[in-house]
Backbone as a chain_set.jsonl record, in Angstrom:
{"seq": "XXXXXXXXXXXXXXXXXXXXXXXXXXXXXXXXXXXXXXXXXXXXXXXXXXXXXXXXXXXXXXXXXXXXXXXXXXXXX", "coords": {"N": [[0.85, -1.166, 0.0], [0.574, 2.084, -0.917], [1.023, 5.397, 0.709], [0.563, 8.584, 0.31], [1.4, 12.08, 1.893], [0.548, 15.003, 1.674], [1.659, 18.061, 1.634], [2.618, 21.369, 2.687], [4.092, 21.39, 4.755], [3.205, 22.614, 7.273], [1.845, 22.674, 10.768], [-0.59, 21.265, 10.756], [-0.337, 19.369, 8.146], [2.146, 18.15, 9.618], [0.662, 16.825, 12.16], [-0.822, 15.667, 10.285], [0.606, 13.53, 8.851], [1.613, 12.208, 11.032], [-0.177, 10.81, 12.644], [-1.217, 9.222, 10.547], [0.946, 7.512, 10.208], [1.337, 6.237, 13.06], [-1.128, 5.136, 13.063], [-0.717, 2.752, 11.009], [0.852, 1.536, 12.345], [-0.618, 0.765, 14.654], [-2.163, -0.847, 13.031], [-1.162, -2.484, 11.721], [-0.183, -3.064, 9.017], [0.88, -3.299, 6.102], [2.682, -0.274, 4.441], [3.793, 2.291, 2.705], [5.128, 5.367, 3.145], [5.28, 8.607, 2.111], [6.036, 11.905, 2.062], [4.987, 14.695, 0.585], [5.967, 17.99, -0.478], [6.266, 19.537, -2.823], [4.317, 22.166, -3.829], [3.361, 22.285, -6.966], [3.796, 19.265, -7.451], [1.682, 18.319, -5.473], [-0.398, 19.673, -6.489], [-0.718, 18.584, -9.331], [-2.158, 16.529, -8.094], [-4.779, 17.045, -8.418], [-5.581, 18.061, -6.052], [-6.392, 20.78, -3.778], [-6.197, 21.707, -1.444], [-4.438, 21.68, 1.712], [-3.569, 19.71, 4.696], [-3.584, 16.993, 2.894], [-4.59, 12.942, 2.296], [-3.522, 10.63, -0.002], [-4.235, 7.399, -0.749], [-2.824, 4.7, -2.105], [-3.339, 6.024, -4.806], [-5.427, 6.912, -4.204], [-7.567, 9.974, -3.531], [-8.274, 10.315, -0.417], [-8.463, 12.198, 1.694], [-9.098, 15.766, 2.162], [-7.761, 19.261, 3.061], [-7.954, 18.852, 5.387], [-7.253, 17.485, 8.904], [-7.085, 14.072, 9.077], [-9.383, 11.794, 11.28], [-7.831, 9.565, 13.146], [-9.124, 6.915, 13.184], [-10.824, 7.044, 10.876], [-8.491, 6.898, 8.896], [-7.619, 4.152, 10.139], [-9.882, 2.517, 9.026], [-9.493, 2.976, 5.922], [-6.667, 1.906, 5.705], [-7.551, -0.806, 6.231], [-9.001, -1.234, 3.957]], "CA": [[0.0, 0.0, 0.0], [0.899, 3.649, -0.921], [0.474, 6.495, 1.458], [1.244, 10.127, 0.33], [0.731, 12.77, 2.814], [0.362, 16.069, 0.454], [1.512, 19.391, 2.548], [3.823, 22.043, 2.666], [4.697, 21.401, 6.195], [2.365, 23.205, 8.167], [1.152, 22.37, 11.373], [-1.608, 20.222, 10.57], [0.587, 18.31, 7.459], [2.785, 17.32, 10.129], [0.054, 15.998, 12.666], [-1.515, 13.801, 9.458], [1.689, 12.352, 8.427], [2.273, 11.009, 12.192], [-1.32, 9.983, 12.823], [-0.687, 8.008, 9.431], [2.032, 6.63, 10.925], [0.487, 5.641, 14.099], [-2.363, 4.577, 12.05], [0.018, 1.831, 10.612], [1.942, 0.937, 13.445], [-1.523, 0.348, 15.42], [-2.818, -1.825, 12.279], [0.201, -3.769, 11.533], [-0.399, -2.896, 7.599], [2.205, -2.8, 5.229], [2.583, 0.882, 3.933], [5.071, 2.98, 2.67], [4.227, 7.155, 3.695], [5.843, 9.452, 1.071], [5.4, 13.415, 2.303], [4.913, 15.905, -0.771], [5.724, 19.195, -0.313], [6.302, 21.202, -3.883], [3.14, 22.609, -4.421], [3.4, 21.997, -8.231], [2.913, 18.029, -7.626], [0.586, 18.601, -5.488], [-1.606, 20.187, -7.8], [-1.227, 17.466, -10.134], [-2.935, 15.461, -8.043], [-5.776, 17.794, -8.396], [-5.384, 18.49, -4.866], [-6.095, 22.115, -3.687], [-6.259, 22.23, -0.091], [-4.006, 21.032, 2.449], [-3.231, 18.679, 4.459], [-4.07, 15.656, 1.983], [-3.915, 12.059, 2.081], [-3.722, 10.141, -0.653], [-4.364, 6.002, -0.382], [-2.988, 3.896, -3.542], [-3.891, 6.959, -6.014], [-7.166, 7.852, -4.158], [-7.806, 11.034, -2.825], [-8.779, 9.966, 0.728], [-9.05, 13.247, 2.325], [-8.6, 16.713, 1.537], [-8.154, 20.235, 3.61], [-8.319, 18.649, 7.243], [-6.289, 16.642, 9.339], [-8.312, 13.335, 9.263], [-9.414, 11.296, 12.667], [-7.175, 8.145, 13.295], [-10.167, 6.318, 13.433], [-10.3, 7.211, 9.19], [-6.792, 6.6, 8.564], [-7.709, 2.754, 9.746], [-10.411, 2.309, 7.986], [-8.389, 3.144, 4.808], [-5.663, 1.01, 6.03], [-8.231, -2.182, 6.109], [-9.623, -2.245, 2.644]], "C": [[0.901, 1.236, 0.0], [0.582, 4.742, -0.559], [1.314, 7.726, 0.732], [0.211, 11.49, 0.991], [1.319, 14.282, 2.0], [0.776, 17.645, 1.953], [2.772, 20.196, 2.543], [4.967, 22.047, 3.906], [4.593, 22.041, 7.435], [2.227, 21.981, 8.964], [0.534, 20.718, 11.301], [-0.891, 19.119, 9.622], [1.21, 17.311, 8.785], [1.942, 16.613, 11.091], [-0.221, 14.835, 11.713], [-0.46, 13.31, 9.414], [1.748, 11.422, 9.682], [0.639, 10.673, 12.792], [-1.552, 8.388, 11.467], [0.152, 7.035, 9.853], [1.659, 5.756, 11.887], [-0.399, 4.821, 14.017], [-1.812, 2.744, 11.43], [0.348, 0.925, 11.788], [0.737, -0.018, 14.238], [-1.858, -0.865, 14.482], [-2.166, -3.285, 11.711], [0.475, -3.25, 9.392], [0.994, -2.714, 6.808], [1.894, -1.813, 4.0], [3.964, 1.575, 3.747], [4.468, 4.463, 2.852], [5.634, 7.872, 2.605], [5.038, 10.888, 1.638], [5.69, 13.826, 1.091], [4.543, 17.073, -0.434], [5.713, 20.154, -1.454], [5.041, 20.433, -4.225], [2.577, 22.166, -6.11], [3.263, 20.305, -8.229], [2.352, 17.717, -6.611], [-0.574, 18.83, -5.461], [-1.913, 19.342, -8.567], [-1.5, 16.671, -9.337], [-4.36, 15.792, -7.78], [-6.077, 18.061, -6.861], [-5.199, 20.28, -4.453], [-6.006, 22.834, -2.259], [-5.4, 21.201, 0.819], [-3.726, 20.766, 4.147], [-4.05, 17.62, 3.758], [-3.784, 14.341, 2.072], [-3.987, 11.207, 1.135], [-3.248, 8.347, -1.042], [-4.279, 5.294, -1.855], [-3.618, 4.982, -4.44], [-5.192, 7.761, -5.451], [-7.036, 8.772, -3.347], [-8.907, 10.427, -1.048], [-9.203, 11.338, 1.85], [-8.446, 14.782, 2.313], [-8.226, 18.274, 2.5], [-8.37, 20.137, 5.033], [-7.588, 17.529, 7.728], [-7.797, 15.527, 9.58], [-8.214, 12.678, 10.837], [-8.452, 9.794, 12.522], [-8.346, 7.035, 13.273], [-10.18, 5.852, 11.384], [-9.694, 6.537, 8.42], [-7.29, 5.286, 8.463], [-8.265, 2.204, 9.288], [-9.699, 2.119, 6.415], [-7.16, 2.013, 4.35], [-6.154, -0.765, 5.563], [-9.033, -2.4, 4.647], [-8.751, -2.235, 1.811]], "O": [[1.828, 1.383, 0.796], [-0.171, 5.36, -1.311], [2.541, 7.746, 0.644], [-0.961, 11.814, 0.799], [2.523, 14.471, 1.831], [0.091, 17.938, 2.933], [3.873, 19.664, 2.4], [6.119, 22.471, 3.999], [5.401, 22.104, 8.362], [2.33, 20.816, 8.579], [0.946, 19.599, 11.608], [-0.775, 17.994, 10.109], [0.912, 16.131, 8.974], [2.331, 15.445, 11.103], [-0.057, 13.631, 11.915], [-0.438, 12.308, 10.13], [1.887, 10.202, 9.594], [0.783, 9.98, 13.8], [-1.867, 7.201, 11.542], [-0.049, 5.822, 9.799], [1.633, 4.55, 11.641], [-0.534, 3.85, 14.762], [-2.546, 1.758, 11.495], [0.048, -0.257, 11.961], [0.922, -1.215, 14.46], [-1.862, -1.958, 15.047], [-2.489, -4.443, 11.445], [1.586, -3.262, 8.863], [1.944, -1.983, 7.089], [1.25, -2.081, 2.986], [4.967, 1.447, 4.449], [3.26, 4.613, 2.666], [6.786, 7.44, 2.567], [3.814, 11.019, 1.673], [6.649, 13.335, 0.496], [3.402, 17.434, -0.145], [5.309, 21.31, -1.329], [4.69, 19.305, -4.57], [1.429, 21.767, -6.304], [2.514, 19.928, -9.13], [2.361, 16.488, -6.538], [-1.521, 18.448, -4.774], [-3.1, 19.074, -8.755], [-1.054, 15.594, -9.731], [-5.091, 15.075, -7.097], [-7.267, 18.338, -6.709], [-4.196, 20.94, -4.722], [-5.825, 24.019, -1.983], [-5.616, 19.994, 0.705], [-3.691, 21.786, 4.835], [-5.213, 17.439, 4.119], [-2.57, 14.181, 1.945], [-5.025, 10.615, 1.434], [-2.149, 8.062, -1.516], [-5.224, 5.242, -2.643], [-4.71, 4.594, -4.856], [-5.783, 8.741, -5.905], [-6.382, 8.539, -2.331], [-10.125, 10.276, -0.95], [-10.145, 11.32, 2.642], [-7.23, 14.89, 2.475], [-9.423, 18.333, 2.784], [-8.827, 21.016, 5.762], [-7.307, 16.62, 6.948], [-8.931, 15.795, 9.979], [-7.245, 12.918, 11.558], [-8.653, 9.072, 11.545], [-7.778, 5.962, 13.475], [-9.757, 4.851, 10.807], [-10.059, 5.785, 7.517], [-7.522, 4.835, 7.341], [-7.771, 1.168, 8.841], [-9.469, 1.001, 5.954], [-6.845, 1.505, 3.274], [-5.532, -1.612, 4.921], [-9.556, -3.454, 4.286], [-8.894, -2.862, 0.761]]}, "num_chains": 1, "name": "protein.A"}
């Protein structure tokens, strides 16, 4: 599984990335977490608000740090 946590490095970016993390660790899952900070990709992932996470290609959540609760969901399908 492919995690990318979309953010410039605000604040909130850095909470999702380590709730992601946590998120893992709690689930056992095998994930790799990739942060993306130039703005320019992004955008190409039609992404306009951040923090973002994006699960195997899918836009999983956009503009808000999500709940750990979320994250494992995500994790399990």
């Amino acid at each position: 599984m492919e995690i990318k946590v979309l953010g410039p490095g605000c604040a909130k970016c850095i909470k999702t990335e380590k709730l992601v993390q946590e998120a893992i660790k709690e689930t056992g899952a095998e994930a790799t977490v990739e942060k993306v900070t130039d703005m320019m990709q992004i955008a190409s992932y039609g992404v306009f608000g951040t923090p973002s996470v994006i699960v195997d290609g899918e836009v999983k959540c956009t503009g808000k740090v999500p709940k750990k609760e979320d994250i494992i969901s995500w994790l399990k399908k």
